[in-house]
C-alpha positions in Angstrom: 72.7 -148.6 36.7 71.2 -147.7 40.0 68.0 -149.0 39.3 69.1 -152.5 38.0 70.9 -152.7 40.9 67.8 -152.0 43.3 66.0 -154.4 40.9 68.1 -157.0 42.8 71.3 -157.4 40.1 73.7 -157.6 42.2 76.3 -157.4 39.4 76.1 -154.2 38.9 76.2 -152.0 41.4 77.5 -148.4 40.9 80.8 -147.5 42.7 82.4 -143.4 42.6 84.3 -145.2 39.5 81.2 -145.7 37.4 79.5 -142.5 38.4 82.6 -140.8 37.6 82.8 -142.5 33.8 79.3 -141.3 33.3 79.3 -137.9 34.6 82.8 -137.7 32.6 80.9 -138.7 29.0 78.3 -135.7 30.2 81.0 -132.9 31.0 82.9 -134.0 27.8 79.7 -133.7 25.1 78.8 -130.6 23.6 75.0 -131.2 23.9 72.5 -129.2 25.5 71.5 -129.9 28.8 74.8 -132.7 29.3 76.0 -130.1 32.3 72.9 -130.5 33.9 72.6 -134.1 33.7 76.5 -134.8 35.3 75.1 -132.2 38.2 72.2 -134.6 38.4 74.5 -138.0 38.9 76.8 -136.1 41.5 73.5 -134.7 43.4 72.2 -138.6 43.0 75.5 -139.7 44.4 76.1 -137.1 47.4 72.4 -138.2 48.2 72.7 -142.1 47.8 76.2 -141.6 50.1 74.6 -139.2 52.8 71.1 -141.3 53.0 73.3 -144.4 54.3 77.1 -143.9 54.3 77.9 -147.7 55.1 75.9 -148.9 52.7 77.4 -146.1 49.4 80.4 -146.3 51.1 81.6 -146.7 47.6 79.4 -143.7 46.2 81.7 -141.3 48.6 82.0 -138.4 46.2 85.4 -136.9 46.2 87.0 -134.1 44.6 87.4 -135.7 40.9 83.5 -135.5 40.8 83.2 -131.9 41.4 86.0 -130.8 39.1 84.1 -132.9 36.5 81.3 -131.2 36.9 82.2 -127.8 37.2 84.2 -128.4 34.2 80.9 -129.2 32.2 79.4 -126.1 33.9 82.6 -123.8 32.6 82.2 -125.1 29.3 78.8 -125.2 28.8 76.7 -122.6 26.8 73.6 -122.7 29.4 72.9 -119.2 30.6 73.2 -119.7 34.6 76.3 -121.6 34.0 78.6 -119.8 35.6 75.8 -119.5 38.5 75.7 -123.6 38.6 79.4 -123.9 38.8 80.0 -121.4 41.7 76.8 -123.2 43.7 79.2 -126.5 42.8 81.7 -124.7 44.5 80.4 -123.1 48.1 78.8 -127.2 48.0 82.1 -128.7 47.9 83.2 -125.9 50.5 80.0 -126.7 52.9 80.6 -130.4 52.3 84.2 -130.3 53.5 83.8 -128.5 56.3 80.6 -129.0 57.9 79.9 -132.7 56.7 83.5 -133.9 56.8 83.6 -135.3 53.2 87.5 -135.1 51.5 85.9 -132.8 48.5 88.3 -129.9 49.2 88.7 -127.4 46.2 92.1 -127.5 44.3 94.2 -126.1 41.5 92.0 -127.8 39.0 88.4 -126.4 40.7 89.6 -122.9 40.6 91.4 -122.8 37.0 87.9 -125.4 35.6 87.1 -124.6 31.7 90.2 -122.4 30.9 
């Protein structure tokens, strides 16, 4: 969706909404390598936001996003899963307080995948 809108399609441009949706289909399938691929979107995101904030204003990660992904990291069946979802952790951590972003852990980070 990105890349149409960079292609000059001006209806289409991703907001946290539609990153959100997509990452959400990843953390909720049971295929292989669907963790890795909602940690992709969120790292494409956090990028996209932190390269030029006014202009992905509307690609601000929040909290929602991480939970979503360290939910598909709790419940997926990769062998450094537990690894990827704590480094998801100690990011939103860093984010918050060195970078200012709302991302701040909650009930639902702490408790993901039970």
């Amino acid at each position: 969706m990105h890349e149409l809108y960079q292609s000059g399609n001006s209806c289409v441009k991703p907001n946290v909404v539609t990153y959100g949706a997509v990452i959400d289909s990843h953390a909720k399938s049971s295929m292989p390598g669907n963790a890795a691929r909602a940690d992709e979107l969120l790292a494409q995101m956090i990028h996209l936001h932190q390269s030029d904030p006014v202009a992905h204003s509307d690609l601000r990660p929040n909290t929602y996003s991480f939970n979503t992904v360290i939910n598909a990291w709790a419940k997926s069946q990769e062998y450094d899963s537990a690894d990827k979802a704590e480094e998801m952790l100690r990011l939103m951590e860093e984010l918050s307080s060195r970078h200012g972003m709302d991302v701040r852990p909650d009930a639902f980070t702490y408790t993901a995948g039970k």
